[in-house]
N, C-alpha and C positions, 0 to 999 in steps of 0.2 A: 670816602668816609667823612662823616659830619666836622667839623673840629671847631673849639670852641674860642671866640673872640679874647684877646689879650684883658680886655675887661671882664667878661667874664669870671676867666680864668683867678682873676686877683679877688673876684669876692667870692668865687669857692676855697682858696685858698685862705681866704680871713675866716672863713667857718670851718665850723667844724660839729661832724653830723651829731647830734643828740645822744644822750648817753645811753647805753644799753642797756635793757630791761630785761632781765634774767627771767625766759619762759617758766619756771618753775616757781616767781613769784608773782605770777600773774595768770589764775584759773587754773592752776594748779589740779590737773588729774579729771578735769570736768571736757577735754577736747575744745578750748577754748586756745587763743594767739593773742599776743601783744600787739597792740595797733602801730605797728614797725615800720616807720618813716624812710626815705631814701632821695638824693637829689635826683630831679627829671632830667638833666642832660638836656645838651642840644639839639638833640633828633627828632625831639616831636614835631610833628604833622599834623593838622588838623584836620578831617573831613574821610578818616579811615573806614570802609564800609565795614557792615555787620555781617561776621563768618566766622563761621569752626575751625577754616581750612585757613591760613595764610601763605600757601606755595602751594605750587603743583605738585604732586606726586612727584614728578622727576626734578625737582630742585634739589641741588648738590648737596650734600651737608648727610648727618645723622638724622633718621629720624625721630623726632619726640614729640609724644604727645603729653600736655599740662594741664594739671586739674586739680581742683580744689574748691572750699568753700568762702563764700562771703558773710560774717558775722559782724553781731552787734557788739562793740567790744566788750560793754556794762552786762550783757546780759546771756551774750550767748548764741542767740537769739539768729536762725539762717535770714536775710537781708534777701526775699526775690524780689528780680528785676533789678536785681544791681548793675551796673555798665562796668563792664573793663574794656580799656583800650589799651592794646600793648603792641611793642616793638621791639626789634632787633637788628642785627645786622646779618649780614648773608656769610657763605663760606668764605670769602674775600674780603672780609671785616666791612663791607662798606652799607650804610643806611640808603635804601630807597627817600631820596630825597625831593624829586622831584614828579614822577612816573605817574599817569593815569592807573596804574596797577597797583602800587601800596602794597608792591611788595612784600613782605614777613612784616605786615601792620595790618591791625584790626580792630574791631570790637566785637565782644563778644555778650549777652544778656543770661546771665545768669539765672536758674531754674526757679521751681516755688520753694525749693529747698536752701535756695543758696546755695548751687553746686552751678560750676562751668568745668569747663573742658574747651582747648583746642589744640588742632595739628600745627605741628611745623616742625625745625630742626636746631639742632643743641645749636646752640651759636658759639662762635669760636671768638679767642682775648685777641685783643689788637692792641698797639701802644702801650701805653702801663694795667690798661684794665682788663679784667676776669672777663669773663664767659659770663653774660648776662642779659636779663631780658627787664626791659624797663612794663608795670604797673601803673595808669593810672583809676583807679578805678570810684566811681560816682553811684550816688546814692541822694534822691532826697532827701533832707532833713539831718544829713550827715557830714563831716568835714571830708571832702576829696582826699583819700588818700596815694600818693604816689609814691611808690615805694619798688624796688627790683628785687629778681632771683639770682642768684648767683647757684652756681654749680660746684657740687664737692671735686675735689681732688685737683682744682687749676690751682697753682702756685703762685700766681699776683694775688689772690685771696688773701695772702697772711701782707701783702705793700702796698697795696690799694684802699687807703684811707677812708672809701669811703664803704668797704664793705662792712656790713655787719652780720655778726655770727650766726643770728636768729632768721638771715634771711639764708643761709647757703643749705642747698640741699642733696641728697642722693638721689642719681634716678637707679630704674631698674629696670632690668628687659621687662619689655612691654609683650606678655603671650599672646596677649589677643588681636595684634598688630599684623598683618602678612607683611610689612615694608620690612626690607634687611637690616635686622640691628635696630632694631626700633627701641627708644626708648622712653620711660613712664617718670613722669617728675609730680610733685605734689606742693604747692604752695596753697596754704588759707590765708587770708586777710581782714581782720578785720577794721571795723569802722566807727570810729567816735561822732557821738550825736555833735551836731552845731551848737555852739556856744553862743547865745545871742548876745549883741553888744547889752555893758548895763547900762541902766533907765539914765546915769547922766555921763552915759561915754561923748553924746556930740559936745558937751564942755570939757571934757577931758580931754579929747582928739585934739581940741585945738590949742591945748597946752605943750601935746608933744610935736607940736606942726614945728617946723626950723629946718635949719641943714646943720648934720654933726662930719665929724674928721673924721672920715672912716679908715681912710691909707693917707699918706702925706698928697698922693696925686686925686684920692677920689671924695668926694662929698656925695653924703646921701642927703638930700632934700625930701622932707617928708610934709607932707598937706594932709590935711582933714577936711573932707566932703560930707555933711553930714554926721552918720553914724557909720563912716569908710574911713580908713584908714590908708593912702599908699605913700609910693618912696620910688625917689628915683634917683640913677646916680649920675652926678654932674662930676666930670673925670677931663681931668688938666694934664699935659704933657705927654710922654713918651704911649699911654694905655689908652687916649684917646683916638680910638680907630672908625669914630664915627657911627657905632651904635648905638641905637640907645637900649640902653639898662634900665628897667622900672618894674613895679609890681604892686601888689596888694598886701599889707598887713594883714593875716589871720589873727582874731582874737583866739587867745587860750587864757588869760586871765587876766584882773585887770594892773594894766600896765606892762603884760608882756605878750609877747605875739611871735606868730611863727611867718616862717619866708619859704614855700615849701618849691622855690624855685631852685634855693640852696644848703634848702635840709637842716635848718639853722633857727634857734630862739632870738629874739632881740625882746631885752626889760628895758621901760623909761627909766630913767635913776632920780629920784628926786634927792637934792642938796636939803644942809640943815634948815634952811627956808622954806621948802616945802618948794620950792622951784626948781623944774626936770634943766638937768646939764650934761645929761651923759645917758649913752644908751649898753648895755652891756650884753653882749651876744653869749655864745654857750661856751663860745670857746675862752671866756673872761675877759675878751677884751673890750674894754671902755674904747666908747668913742666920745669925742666934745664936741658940745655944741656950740655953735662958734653965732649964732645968732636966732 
């Protein structure tokens, strides 16, 4: 089973996942979903091939099959040719990590309607967390979303901090399945257009460019490359285990940006000078900029 480095570990634990967006005020009655964010975990794999199927018929576990649509969030609007790539772990909690096989990992291309579908089986909780199957799913001209399902009735659902409401669902027997006990789940997702940087973000990037205090042991070091934005975390003492942590800045507005490594906003703070000192995440907390 994948598990996630002590650094890591400390900057999910500085976040804290975005606030939840009550489906009912968001497309309200029209079959429309909130663009419902989730952190990607350690387990991704790059290079997953394209299938329906992610195990063999005789792979241990419940069978289920998942489906649903990909939409445009503004509009409704089915997204064909959208890319999902998804993962889970097997009935032994543990992630194919390394295997020419890709194990319960795939991608799947979504129809002209915006509908997928694929086989595999309920995934079972391990350590503190639910029953879940991690989303990333890709779209030109759209922000990646990565987001997971979770499944009703597991009990880390209500101590698993980073579940949210709007993603946990029911399945049902699946009739039209011959596999024993098959069953039928439903997640849609939808997808926010890109935000493009504004016309004078490359001066503004490089006002937020410094390193802030993010933990007493970790600094985040952020540069500006043009019209990019990333961050990296330079981590002193007991957390540094010799990985490196870094990522990209998403714009969402200007002066604040998302981290969709760990599910997490960061705003530049500008003082009464009009000079940025401070970056402040979702979960309120201020970090200093120390230079």
């Amino acid at each position: 089973m994948a598990r996630t480095s002590p650094v890591r570990r400390r900057l999910i634990a500085g976040s804290l996942a975005l606030p939840f967006v009550p489906l009912a005020r968001v497309f309200a009655g029209n079959g429309c979903v909130a663009p419902v964010t989730n952190i990607i975990g350690p387990a991704y794999r790059k290079g997953a091939p394209f299938r329906t199927r992610l195990c063999a018929p005789d792979e241990p576990g419940t069978p289920l099959t998942m489906q649903g649509r990909i939409v445009d969030a503004a509009t409704c609007k089915p997204l064909a040719a959208a890319v999902l790539d998804v993962w889970q772990v097997n009935e032994a909690g543990d992630y194919d990590m390394d295997s020419d096989a890709f194990r319960l990992r795939g991608k799947i291309k979504a129809d002209a309607l915006g509908r997928y579908a694929f086989d595999t089986i309920v995934p079972v909780p391990y350590g503190r967390r639910p029953k879940h199957i991690h989303y990333l799913v890709t779209q030109p001209g759209y922000e990646s979303r990565i987001t997971q399902v979770y499944f009703e009735g597991d009990d880390r659902n209500a101590t698993d901090r980073y579940v949210k409401k709007e993603l946990i669902i029911a399945t049902t027997e699946h009739a039209g399945d011959p596999r024993t006990g098959a069953r039928l789940g439903t997640l849609d997702v939808a997808l926010e257009r890109e935000r493009p940087p504004e016309a004078d973000s490359e001066h503004t990037y490089r006002e937020y460019a410094g390193r802030y205090q993010f933990t007493p042991t970790i600094l985040l070091a952020v540069t500006a490359q043009g019209r990019r934005l990333f961050w990296h975390a330079d981590v002193h003492g007991d957390d540094d285990d010799g990985e490196p942590v870094d990522g990209e800045f998403m714009p969402r507005a200007k002066g604040r940006f998302f981290v969709p490594e760990y599910d997490f906003e960061v705003t530049f703070v500008r003082n009464e000078h009009g000079s940025v000192d401070h970056t402040l995440d979702s979960e309120g907390h201020l970090s200093k900029r120390i230079d």
